[in-house]
RODO-2510 file (C-alpha; in nm, 4 decimals, decimal comma):
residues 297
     n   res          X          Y          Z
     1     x     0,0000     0,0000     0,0000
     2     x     0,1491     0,3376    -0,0695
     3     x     0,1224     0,6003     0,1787
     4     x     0,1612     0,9762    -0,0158
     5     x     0,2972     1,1066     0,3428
     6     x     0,5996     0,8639     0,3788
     7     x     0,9540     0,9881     0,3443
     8     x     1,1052     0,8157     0,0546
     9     x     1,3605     0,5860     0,1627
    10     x     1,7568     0,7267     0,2070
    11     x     1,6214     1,0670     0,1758
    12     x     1,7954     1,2148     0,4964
    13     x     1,7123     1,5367     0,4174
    14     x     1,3342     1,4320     0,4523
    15     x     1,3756     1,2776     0,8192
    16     x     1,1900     1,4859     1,0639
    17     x     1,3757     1,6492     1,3382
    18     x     1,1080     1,5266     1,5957
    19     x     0,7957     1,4027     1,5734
    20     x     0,6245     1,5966     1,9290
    21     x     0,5058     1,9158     1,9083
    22     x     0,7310     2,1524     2,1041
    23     x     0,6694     2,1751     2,4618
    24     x     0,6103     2,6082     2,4008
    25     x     0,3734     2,4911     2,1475
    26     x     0,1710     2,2290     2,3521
    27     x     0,1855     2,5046     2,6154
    28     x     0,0275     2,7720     2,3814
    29     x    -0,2500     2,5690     2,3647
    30     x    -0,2829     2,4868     2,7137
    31     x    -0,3229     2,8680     2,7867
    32     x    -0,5659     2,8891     2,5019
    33     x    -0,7907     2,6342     2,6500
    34     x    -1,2103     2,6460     2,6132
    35     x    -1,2714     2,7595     2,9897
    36     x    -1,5352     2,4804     3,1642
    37     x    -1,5536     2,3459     3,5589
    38     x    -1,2611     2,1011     3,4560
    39     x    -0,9886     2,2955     3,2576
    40     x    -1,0525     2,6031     3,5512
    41     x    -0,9387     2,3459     3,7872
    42     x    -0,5561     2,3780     3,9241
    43     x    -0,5248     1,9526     3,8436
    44     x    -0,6280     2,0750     3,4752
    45     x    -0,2676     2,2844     3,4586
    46     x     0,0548     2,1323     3,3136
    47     x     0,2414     2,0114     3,5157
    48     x     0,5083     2,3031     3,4091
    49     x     0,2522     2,5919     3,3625
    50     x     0,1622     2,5196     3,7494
    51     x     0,3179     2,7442     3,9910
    52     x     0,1591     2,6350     4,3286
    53     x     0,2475     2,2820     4,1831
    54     x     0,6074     2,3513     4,1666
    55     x     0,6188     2,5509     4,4651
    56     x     0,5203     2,2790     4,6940
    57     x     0,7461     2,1743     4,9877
    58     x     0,7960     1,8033     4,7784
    59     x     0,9114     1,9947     4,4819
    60     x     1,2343     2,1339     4,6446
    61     x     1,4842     1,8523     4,4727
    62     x     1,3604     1,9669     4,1297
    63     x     1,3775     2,3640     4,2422
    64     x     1,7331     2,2657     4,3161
    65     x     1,7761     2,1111     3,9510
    66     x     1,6325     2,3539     3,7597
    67     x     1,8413     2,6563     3,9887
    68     x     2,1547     2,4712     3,8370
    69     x     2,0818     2,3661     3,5407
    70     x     1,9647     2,7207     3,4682
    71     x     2,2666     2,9054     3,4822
    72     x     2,4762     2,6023     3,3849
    73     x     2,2894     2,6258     3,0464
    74     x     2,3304     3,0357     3,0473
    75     x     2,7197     2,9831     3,0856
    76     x     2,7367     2,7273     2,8377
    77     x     2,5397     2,9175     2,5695
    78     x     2,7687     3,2579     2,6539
    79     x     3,0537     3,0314     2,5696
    80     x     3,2168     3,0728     2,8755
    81     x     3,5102     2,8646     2,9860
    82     x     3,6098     3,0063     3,3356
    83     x     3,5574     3,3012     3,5741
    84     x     3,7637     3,5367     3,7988
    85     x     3,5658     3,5782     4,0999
    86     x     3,5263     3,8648     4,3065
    87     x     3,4363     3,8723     4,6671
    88     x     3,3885     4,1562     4,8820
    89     x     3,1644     4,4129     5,1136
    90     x     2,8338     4,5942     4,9501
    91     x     2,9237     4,8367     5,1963
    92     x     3,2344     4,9829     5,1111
    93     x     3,2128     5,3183     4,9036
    94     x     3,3368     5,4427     4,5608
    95     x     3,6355     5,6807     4,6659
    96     x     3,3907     5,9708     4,4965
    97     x     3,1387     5,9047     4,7504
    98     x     3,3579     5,9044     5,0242
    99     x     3,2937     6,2741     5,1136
   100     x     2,9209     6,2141     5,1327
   101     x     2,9597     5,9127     5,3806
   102     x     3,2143     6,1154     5,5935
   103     x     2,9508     6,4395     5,6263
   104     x     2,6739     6,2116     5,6733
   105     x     2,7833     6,0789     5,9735
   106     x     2,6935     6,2469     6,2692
   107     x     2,7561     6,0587     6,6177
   108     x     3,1524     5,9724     6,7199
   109     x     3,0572     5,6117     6,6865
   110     x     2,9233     5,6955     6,3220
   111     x     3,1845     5,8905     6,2115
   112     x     3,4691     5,6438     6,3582
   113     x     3,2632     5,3554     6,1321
   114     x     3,3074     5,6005     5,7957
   115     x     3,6293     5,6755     5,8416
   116     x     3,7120     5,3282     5,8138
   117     x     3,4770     5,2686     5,5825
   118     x     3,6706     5,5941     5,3369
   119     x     4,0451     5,3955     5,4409
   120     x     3,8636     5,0690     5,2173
   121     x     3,7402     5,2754     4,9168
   122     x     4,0163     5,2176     4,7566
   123     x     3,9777     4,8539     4,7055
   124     x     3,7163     5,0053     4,4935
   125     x     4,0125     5,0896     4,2388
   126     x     4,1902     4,7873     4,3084
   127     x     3,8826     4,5537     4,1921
   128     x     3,7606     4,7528     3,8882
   129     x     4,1548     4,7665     3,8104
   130     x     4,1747     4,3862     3,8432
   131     x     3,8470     4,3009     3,6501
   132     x     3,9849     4,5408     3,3253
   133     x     4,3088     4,3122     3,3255
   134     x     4,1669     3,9435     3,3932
   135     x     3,8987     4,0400     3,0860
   136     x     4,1471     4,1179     2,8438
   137     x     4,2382     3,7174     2,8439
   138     x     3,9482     3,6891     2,5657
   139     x     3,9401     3,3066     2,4070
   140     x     4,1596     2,9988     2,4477
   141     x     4,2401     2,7435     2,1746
   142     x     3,8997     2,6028     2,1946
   143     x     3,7385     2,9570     2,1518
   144     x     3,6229     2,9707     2,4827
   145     x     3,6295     3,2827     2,6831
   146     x     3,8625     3,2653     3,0104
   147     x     3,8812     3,4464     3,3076
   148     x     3,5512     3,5840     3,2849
   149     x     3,4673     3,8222     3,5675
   150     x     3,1961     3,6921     3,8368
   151     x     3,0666     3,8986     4,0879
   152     x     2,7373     3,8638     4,3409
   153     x     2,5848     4,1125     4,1013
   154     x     2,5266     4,3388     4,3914
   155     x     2,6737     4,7303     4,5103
   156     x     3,0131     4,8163     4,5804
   157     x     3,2978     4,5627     4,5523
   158     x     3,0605     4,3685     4,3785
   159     x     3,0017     4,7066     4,1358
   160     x     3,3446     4,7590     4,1181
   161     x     3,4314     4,4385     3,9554
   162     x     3,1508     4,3930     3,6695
   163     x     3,2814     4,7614     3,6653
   164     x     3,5881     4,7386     3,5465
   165     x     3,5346     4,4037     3,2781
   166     x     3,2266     4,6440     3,0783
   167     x     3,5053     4,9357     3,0768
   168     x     3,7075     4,7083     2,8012
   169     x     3,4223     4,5608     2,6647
   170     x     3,3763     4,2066     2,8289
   171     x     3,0849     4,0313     2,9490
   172     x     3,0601     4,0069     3,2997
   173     x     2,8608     3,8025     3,5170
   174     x     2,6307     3,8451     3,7884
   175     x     2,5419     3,5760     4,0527
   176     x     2,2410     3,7762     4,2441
   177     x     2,0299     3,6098     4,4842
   178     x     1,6352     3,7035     4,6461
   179     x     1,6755     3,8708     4,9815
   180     x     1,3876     4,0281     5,1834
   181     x     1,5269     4,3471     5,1189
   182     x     1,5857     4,3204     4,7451
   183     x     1,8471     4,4802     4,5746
   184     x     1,8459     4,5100     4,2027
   185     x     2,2033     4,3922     3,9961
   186     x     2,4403     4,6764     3,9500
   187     x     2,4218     4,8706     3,5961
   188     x     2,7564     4,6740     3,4705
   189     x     2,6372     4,3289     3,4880
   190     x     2,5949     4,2019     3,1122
   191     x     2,1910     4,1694     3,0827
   192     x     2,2282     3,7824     2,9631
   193     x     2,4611     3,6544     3,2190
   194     x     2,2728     3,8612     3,5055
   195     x     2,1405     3,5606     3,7087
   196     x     1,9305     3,5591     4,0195
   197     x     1,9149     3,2489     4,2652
   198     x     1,6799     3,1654     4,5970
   199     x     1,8910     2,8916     4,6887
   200     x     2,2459     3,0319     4,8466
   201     x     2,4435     2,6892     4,8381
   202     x     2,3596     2,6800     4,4612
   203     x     2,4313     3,0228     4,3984
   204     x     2,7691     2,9634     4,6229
   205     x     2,8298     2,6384     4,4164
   206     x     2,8205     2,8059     4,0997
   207     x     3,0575     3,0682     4,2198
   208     x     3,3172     2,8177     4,1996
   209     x     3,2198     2,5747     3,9125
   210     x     3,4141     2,7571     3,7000
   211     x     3,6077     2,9732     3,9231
   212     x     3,9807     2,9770     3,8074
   213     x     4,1163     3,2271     4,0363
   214     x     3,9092     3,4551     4,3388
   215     x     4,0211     3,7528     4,4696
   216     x     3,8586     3,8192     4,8240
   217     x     3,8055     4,2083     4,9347
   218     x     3,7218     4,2998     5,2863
   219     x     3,3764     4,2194     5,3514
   220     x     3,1038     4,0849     5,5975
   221     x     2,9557     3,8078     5,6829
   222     x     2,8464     3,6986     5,3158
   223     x     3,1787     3,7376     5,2302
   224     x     3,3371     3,5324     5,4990
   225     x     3,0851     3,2668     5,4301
   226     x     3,1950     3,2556     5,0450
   227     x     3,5617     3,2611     5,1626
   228     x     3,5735     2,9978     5,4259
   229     x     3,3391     2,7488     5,2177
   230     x     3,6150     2,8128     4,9107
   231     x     3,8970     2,6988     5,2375
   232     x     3,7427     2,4503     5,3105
   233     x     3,6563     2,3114     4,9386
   234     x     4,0329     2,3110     4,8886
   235     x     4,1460     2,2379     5,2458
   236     x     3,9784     1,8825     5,2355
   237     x     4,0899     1,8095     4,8762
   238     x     3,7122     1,8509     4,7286
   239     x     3,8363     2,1082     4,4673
   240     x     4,1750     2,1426     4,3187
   241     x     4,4063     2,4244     4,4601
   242     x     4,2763     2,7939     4,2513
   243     x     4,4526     3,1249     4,3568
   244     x     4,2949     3,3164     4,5961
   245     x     4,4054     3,6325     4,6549
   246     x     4,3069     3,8090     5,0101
   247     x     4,3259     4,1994     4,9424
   248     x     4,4305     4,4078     5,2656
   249     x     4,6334     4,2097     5,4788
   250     x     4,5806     4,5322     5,7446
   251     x     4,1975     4,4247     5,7371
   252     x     4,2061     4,0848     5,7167
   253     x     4,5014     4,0178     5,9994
   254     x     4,2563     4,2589     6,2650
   255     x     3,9173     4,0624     6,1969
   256     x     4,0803     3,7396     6,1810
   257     x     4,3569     3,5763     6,3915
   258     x     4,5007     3,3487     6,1491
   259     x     4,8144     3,2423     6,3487
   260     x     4,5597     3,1765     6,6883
   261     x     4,3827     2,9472     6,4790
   262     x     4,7014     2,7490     6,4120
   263     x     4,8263     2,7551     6,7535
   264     x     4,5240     2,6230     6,9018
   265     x     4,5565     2,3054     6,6324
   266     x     4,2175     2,3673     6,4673
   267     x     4,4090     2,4312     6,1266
   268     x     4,7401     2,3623     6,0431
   269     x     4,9800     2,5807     5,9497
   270     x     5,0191     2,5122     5,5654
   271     x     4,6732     2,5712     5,5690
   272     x     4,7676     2,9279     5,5907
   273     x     4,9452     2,9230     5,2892
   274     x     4,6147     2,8367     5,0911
   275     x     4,5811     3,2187     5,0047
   276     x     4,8150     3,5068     4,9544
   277     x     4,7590     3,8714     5,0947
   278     x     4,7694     4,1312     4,8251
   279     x     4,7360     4,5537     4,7929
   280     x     4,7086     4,6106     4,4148
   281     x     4,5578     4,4276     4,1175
   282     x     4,8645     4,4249     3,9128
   283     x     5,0162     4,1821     4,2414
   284     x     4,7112     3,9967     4,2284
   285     x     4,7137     3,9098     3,8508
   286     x     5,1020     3,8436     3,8585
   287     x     5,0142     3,5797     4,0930
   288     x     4,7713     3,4142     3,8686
   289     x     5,0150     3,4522     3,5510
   290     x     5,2324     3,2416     3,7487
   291     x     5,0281     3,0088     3,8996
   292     x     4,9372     2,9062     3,5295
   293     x     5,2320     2,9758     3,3631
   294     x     5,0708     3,2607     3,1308
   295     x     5,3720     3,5134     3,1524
   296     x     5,6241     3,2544     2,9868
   297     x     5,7012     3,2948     2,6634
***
């Protein structure tokens, strides 16, 4: 029997690509539904179209895949190989707006906080300095683009950073995440690769996916939780050893005792050679040309 329809045999270029409508399609439809008792009903939804369906408590392992996969998928697509990232405070002011910090403080206790606040500001600089040279890598062998700067997509630091990669052109990443107070991504973050998380362990895990270097500025507690989780990822051998470069050695030696935490045996000493205290970019990157053997000829 001959069938009008069928693709004549060896014709490749005949053979169907699939064989399913598109999942946007079928969902087209599904929005465009005759409205009765039954398709008004939540069951009626798919499964993907259904919000409260995917927001229940059960649902939480597949929030947690799609959160990943998400932003694995956007990194993949931007052709991006690896990332510089950049820790640090959403607190600490551009050097311009140092005068306006200093005058608005009013109380000794205030004014004692902005002045140390305005000694910091320049780590402002030093980021946006560091993010222009780590984005002028541009593509390995395999065309993919290295040392692509990766901030929390936030103020400040964070700011400084996407900064300083859009000054020479780069993309630049932003890793964002939903707080109760929200906070929108900084003006530098590349539209496409501005990503926003609920989960912080996945947003902290894809910090260092393709991390190939992180330079830590002073910060608070988000940035000491970033910081410690990266020590710890290398201290127990669950990531390979990565530069990471500790900016203000002044700051970092007050808020932390590094040597007490040897003495008392709760690290060991070559632990504390895991990162390297640094002042300017152009120390920080010299550090990473070596560590990968980029400077030699």
């Amino acid at each position: 029997m001959s069938n009008d329809n069928r693709t004549p045999a060896g014709d490749k270029a005949g053979v169907p690509k699939r064989i399913f409508a598109p999942a946007r399609t079928e969902a087209k439809v599904a929005r465009e539904a005759v409205i009765t008792p039954q398709t008004e009903d939540p069951s009626y939804r798919l499964a993907f179209q259904d919000e409260d369906f995917l927001l229940r408590e059960d649902l939480r392992p597949v929030r947690f895949q799609l959160e990943l996969l998400k932003t694995q998928l956007t990194l993949d697509e931007a052709n991006i190989g690896s990332t510089f990232v950049m820790y640090g405070s959403a607190r600490i002011p551009e050097p311009d707006r140092v005068p306006i910090v200093l005058e608005a403080a009013t109380t000794p206790e205030q004014k004692a906080i902005a002045e140390k606040q305005a000694g910091l500001a320049h780590y402002y600089d030093e980021a946006r300095k560091l993010a222009r040279i780590a984005s002028k890598v541009g593509l390995d062998e395999d065309g993919k683009k290295q040392f692509v700067v990766c901030s929390g997509g936030g103020p400040s630091i964070m700011e400084a950073a996407n900064r300083g990669a859009r000054d020479v052109g780069a993309d630049t990443i932003g890793l964002n995440i939903v707080l109760p107070h929200e906070q929108a991504p900084n003006a530098y973050v590349t539209p496409h690769l501005s990503l926003r998380f609920h989960y912080f362990a996945l947003r902290k895990m894809h910090f260092l996916l393709h991390a190939r270097a992180v330079a830590v500025f002073p910060g608070g507690f988000g940035t000491f939780d970033e910081f410690f989780e990266l020590l710890t990822l290398v201290q127990t051998g669950k990531t390979r050893p990565l530069p990471i470069l500790l900016f203000g050695r002044d700051f970092w030696e007050t808020v932390v005792d590094w040597h007490a935490l040897a003495s008392y045996g709760v690290i060991s000493p070559q632990d504390l050679e895991l990162f390297r205290f640094v002042e300017t970019a152009e120390e920080a990157w010299a550090i990473v040309e070596d560590w990968y053997g980029m400077g030699e000829g």
